[in-house]
N, C-alpha and C positions, 0 to 999 in steps of 0.2 A: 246756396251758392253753387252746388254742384249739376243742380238744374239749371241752371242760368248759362254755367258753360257746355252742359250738353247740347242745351238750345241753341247758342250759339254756335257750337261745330256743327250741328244740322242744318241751321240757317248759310253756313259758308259754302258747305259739300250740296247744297241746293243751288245757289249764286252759281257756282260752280260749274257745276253740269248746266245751270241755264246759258251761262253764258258760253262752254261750246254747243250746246244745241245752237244758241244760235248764231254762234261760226258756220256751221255745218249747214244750216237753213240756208244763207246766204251766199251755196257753194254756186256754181262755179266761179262765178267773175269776183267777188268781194276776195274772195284771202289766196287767189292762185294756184288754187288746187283743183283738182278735177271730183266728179262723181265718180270714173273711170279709175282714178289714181287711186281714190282710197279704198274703193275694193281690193285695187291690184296690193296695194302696202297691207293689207289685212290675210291677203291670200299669202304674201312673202314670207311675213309674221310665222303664223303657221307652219306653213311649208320647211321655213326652218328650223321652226321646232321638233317639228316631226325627223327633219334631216337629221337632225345635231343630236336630239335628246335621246326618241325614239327608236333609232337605230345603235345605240348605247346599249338596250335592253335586248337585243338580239345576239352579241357577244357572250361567247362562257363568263359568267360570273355575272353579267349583265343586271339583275335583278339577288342573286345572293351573295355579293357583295358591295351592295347597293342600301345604305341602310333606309334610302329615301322609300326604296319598294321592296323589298328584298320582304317575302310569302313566309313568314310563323305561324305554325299550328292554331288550327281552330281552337276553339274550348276544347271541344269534346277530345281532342287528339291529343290536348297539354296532362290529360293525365296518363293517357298511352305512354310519351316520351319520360314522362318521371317514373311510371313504373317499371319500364326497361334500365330506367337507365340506376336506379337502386339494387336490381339482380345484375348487374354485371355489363348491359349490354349498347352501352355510351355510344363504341363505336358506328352500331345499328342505327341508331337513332337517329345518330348527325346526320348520318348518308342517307338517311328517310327522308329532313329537313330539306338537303341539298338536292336531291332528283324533282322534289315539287319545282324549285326553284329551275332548276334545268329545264322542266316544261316548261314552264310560263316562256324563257329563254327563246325555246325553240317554234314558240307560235308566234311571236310574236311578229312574226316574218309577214306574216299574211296580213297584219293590220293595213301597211304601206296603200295597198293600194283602193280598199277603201278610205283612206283618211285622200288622198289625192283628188278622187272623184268628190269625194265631199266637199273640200275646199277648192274646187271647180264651180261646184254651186252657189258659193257665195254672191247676193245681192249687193245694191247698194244700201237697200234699207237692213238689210242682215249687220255692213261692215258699221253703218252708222249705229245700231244699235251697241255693236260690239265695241267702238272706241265711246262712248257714251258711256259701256260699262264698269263693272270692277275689275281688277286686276284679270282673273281669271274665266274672263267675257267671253273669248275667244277659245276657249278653251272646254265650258259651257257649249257652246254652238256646237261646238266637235261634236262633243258628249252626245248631245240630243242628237243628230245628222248619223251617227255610226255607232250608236251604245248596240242596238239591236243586231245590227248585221255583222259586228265583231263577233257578237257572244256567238252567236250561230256560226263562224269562221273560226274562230277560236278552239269551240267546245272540241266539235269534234278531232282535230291537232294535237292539243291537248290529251285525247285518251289515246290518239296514236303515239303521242311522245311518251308519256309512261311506258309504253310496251319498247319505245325505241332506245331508252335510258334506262331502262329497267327498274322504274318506277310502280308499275303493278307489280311486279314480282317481289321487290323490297317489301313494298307497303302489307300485300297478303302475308309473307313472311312476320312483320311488326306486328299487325294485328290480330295472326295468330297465336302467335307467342303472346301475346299482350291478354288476349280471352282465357289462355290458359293457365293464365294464372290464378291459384284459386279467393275466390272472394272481391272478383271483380266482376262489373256489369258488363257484355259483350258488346261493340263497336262496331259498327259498318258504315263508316262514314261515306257519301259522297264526293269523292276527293276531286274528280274530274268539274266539276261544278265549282266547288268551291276554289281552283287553282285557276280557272278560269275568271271567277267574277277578280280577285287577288291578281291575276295578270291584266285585265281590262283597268282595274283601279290606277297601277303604276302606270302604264302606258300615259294614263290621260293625267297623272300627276308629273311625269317628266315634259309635259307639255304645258300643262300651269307655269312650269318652273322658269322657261323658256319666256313664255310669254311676262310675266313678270318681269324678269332681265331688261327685255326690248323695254318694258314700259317707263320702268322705272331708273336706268340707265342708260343715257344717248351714246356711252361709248357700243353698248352691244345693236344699236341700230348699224349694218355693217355696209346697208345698203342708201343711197340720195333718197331713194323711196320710201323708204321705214326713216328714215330722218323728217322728210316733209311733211309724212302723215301722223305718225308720233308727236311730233312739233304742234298737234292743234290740240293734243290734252294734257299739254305739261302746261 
């Protein structure tokens, strides 16, 4: 029985997408929308995302009080935090947690303007792929278009915002204290890397969230254009 109905949700979510493929085959003149339109409503999509979400994450607290992205210790560093925080030294700690989160905050400035150029690039065979897709299609696209050229924008921000928040000073402080104590394995994590890959993660996950909204909600289409072109996959 329970095969029967998964075949049949497979067989509907196929129907499905065939039948806007072939909305979308038969653009311009069949359904009133342009090839031009639906890049622009895909490029909108986005764009707003980036506006609304991603520029969230650039504010203090942006990310550490964010439970969507908000940067928790690696492995390796959740036992640094429990050991300090057993000798006395809680308040150490917290303020370790919270400067990772401050960088991630203060890079995040620099994503804007390649996520702009990227969704400049947008095809039409890019946008048709993209409303074809799953919820987070467009958001995919981002991903692969700017994963590379953030990290590298990022990283190095990133090791300047530690020194600007006084996040290497904290953290060597934590991890010294934390080596010396006796009967423990010594730490040298790469923090700049890892707060880096932890702020590229949220960025492109406050843009999922976005995009989903539009998708799945006609009230968050704000604009006639994200309504027309939205309208061909509901």
């Amino acid at each position: 029985m329970i095969r029967k109905i998964l075949a049949l949700v497979i067989i509907l979510n196929f129907t499905a997408c065939a039948e806007l493929q072939q909305v979308i085959d038969q653009l311009p003149e069949e359904v009133g929308i342009s090839e031009s339109e639906i890049g622009s409503g895909l490029r909108q999509a986005l764009d707003l995302g980036i506006d609304k979400q991603v520029t969230k994450l650039t504010q203090k607290d942006g990310f550490f009080k964010n439970d969507l992205v908000k940067i928790v210790l690696p492995e390796e560093l959740k036992k640094v935090d429990k050991a300090l925080r057993d000798i006395g030294l809680s308040s150490l700690a917290d303020e370790g947690l919270k400067v990772l989160n401050r960088a991630a905050e203060d890079a995040v400035s620099e994503a804007t303007p390649i996520f702009v150029s990227a969704v400049k690039d947008i095809t039409f065979a890019d946008a048709k792929n993209i409303l074809l897709g799953n919820d987070d299609a467009a958001t995919q696209y981002l991903t692969s278009k700017t994963q590379t050229a953030l990290y590298a924008k990022f990283n190095p921000v990133i090791k300047n915002s530690f020194s600007k928040v006084g996040a290497d000073e904290i953290w060597s402080n934590l991890i010294n204290k934390y080596n010396a104590i006796p009967f423990t394995s010594n730490v040298n994590p790469d923090l700049t890397d890892y707060v880096t890959g932890e702020a590229l993660n949220g960025v492109y996950k406050m843009i999922a969230v976005e995009e989903k909204e539009i998708r799945g909600k006609t009230a968050s289409r704000t604009t006639d254009l994200l309504r027309k072109v939205f309208a061909l996959q509901d």
